[in-house]
C-alpha positions, 0 to 999 in steps of 0.5 A: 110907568105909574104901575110898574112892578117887579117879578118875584124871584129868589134871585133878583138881579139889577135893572134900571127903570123909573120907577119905586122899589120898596120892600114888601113885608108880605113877600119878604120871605119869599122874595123880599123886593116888588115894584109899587106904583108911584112917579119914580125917580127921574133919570137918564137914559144916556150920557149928560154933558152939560147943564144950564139955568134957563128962563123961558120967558125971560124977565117974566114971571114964569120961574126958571128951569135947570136944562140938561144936554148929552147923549139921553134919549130918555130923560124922566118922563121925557123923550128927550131927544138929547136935552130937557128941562125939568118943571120947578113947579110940577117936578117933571122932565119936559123935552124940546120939541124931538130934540136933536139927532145926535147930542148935546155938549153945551147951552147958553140961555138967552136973556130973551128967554131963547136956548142955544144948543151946541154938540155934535148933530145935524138936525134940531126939531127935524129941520136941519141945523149944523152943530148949533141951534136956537129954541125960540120956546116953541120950535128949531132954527139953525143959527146961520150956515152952523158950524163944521164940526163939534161945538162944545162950548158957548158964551154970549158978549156983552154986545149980545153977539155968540160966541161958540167953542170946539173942535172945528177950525180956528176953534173959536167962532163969533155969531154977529146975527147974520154970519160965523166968523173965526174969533181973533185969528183963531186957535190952532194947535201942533201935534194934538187935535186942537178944541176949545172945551170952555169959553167965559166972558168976564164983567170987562167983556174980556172971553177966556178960552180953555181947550187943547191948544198950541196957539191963539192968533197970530203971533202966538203970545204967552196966554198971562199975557195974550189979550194985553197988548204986550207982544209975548215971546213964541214957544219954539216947537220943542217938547219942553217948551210944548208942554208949558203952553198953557191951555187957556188964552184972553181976548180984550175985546 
């Protein structure tokens, strides 16, 4: 890739590579455009959904590093398998071992130093892992039995345990280091297909939840008041009262 360079034609057309296009003074009547050699531009290969601050050491020295999770097969230099990391020391991409099957939609760094990917894929590292997995700086597990379908979202509480958000059941689920189960009821909606796209964890343990939506727990409160205690009022199902629910909700936890 460090000794790439472009045809010479009268007519150049558009490609994508990795690589350093300059203007030779010596062909620019002929052609005007070569490819020299030298490291090129990191890219990607695919889609990125999400990215992440990872430490993989945790509270040691070694610096932390932005990770990026999608549909890439090919991120920089990396055959990235859906998510990389790039080296804040040597500027370069560097993969997850054969990343995962399918894509990326969501990270969480842990303070450990470990990575959570959530998406859409059955196999993590090779071994098999639904929809959630761990990166212990070495290799893959699944978490648990994983989750049925499509995680987009994570977040960690303040007790250390994972939440993860999508498109499964209940929407919301809750990882306590031994088994998932359905956060608070869960979230159901009418009329569309129900997922939970964001999850944030504010400084009094309290997660907010964002997605499409129609009810969180049972009985469905107003979201400004859901998590306080306060009953709420049901939305009847009609069109109008449908399109002012809002899609957000608070869990006190």
């Amino acid at each position: 890739m460090d000794d790439i360079r472009a045809m010479c034609t009268r007519r150049p057309t558009a490609v994508v590579l990795l690589g350093t296009l300059a203007l030779s003074a010596g062909l620019a009547g002929q052609c005007g455009l070569v490819w020299s050699p030298g490291r090129g531009l990191a890219g990607a290969s695919g889609v990125l959904y999400t990215a992440a601050t990872w430490d993989p050491d945790g509270p040691g020295p070694a610096a932390a590093r932005l990770v990026v999770g999608g549909t890439a097969r090919i991120i920089g230099e990396a055959i990235a398998g859906g998510i990389a990391s790039l080296d804040p020391v040597t500027g370069r991409w560097e993969s997850f071992g054969v990343g995962v099957n399918n894509f990326v939609r969501a990270l969480l760094a842990m303070p450990n130093g470990d990575l959570i990917a959530g998406g859409a894929f059955s196999a993590a590292g090779g071994v098999a892992a639904a929809n959630v997995a761990r990166w212990n700086g070495s290799a893959w597990a699944p978490i648990g039995g994983g989750l049925a379908t499509q995680v987009t979202s994570l977040a960690r509480m303040p007790n250390g345990d994972i939440v993860a958000g999508g498109w499964f059941a209940g929407g919301v689920a809750r990882w306590d280091g031994s088994t998932w189960q359905t956060l608070g009821g869960g979230i159901t909606a009418t009329g569309v297909t129900m997922r939970v796209l964001a999850l944030r964890v504010m400084p009094n343990g309290d997660l907010f939840a964002g997605g499409v939506f129609s009810h969180a727990g049972a009985p469905w409160p107003r979201a400004s008041r859901a998590g306080t205690g306060r009953p709420g009022r049901a939305c009847p199902a009609t069109p109008r009262c449908r399109s002012r629910r809002s899609t957000s909700l608070r869990m006190a936890t």
